[in-house]
C-alpha positions as a printed Julia matrix, in Angstrom:
155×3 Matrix{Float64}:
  80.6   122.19  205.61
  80.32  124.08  202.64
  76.67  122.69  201.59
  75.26  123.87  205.42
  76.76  127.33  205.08
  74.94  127.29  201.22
  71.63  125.98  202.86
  71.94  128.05  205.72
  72.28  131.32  203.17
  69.56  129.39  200.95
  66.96  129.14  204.15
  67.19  132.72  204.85
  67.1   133.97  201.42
  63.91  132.02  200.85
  62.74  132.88  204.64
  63.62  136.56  203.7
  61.5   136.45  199.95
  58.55  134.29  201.12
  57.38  137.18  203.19
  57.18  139.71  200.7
  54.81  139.88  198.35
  55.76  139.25  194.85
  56.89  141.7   192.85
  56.12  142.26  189.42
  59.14  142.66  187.92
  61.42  140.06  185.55
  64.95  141.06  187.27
  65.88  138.84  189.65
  65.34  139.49  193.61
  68.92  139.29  194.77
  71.43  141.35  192.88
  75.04  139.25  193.05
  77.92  141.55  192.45
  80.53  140.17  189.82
  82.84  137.71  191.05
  86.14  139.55  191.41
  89.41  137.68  189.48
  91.13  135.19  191.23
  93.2   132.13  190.09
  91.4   128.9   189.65
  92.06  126.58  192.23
  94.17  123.98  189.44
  96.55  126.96  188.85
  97.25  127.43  192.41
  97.39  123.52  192.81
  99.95  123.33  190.72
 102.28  125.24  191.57
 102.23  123.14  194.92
 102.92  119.94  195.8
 100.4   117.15  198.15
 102.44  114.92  200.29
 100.98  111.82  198.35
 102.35  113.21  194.83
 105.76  113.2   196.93
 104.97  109.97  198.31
 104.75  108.38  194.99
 107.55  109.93  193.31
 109.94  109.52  195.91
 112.13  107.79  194.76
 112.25  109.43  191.29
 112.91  112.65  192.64
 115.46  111.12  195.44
 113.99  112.26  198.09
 116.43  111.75  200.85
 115.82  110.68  204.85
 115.85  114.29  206.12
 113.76  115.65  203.79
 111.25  112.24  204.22
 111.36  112.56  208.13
 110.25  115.9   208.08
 107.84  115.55  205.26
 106.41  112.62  207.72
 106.63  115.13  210.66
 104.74  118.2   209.06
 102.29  115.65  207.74
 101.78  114.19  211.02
 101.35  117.91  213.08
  98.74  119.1   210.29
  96.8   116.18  210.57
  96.54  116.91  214.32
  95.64  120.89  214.05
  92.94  119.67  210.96
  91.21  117.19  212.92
  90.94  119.9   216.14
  89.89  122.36  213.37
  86.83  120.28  211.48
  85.64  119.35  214.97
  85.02  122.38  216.33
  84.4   123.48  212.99
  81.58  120.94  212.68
  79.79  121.96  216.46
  80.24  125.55  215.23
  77.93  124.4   212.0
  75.82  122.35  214.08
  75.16  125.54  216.06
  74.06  127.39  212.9
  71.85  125.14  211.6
  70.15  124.74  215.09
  69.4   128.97  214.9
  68.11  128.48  211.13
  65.27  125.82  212.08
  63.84  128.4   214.3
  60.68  130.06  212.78
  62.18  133.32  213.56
  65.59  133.67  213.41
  68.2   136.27  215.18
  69.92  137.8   211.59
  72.07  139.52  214.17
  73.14  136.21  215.56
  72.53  133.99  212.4
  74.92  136.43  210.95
  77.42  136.12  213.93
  77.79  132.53  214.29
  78.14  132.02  210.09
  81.01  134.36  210.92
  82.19  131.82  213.48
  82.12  128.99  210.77
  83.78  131.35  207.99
  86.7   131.83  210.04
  87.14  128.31  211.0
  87.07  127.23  207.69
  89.49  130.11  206.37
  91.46  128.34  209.36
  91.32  125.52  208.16
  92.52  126.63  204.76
  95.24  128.9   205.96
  96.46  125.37  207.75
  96.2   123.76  204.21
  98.52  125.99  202.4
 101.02  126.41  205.32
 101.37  122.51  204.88
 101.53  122.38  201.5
 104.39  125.9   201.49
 106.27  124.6   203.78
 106.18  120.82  201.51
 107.5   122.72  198.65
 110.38  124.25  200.86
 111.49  120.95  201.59
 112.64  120.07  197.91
 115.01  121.63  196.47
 114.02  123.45  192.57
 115.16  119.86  190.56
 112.65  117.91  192.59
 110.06  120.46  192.18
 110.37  120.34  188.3
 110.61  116.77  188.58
 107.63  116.45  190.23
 105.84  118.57  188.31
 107.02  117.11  184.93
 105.73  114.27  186.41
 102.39  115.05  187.61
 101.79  116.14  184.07
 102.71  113.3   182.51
 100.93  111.28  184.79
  97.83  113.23  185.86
């Protein structure tokens, strides 16, 4: 999903430069603002926990029945609401790349319909953590240092 939004962006920077004539100047034509600071995606990783590192470790951290029926049960649900998400996700994208194989394109509506696909991915991420929160309510603070001891000594 990812790699059509970057060719999509690619195909109308390159639509965008090749019809303007070179100019003769080293800097480059698109200015990129600095990347503002946010947490690497390990640190944020692990300071949650997947279902399959629970999975594993199971009985190591004693999971017991409640917690493993509703670990099953919010497992099961997400699953659901990700696979309604990635397909509408993936017509939405399908949509977008139809507009950018025009030989003129809409930026208005180019613009509009990447929107669309942003916010069903930021959906679909927002569905991610929720799972993976309310995984790591489900154990109680022992578990979650078990597990993470763990996961480090088994990476």
């Amino acid at each position: 999903m990812k790699s059509i939004l970057l060719l999509a962006i690619l195909l109308v920077c390159t639509t965008a430069t090749a019809q303007t004539p070179p100019a003769r100047q080293t800097q480059p034509l698109i200015q990129t603002p600095p990347i503002s600071p946010t947490p690497p995606a390990d640190e944020l990783a692990q300071s949650l926990f997947a279902p399959d590192l629970i999975l594993k470790y199971r009985q190591d951290i004693a999971l017991d029945d409640a917690q493993s029926k509703s670990l099953k049960e919010l497992v099961q649900k997400a699953q659901s609401r990700f696979l309604d998400l990635q397909w509408d996700m993936q017509a939405e994208a399908g949509k977008l790349a139809q507009l950018l194989r025009a030989s003129r394109i809409d930026e208005n509506v180019a613009i509009a319909q990447a929107d669309k696909v942003l916010g069903m991915e930021r959906e679909v991420k927002k569905a991610q953590l929720s799972l993976l929160v309310r995984i790591k309510n489900l154990l109680t603070p022992a578990q979650q240092d078990q597990l993470a001891d763990l996961r480090r000594k088994n990476p």
